[in-house]
N, C-alpha and C positions, 0 to 999 in steps of 0.2 A: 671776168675774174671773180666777181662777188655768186655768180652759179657755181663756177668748179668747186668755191670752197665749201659753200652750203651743201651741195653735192659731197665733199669729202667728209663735212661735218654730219649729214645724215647718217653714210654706211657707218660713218666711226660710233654714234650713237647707238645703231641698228646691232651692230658687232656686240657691243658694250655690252647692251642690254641682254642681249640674247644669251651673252656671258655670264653673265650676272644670274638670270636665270636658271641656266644650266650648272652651276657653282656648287658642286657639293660638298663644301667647306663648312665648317659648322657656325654656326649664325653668331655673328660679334655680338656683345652683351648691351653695346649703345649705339644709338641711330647715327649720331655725329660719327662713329668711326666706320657706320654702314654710306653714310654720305662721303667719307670721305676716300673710302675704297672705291665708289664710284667712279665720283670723278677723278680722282689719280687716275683708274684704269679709262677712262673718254678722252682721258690726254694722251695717254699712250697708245691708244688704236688712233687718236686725232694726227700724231706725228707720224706712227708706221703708215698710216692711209697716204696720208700727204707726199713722203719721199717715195711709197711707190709708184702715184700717182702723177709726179714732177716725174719721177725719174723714168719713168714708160713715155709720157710727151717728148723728152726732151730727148730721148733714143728715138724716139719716132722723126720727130725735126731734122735730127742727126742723118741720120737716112736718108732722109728724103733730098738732104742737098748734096750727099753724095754720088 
């Protein structure tokens, strides 16, 4: 269990980040509110990762004992 999440917590980072770079918003005036756009947005790919990520196993599971 402590691999999947790490594993879910990479891509969500990976996604983030790569977001964040590609962002062509115009640059906030303070760091605190560039840290905190951050991480808001690593919680939100951390969450949409997560429920796809349950929810594709657990359709899989589902299957498999029918």
């Amino acid at each position: 269990m402590k691999k999947r999440i790490l594993n879910i917590l990479a891509i969500a980072f990976f996604i983030t980040t790569s977001g964040y770079i590609m962002d062509g918003d115009v640059v906030k005036p303070t760091m605190l509110m560039r840290f905190v756009e951050f991480i808001f947005m690593f919680l939100v790919m951390s969450i949409l990762t997560s429920i796809i990520y349950f929810g594709i196993n657990f359709a899989k599971r589902s299957f498999q004992k029918a």
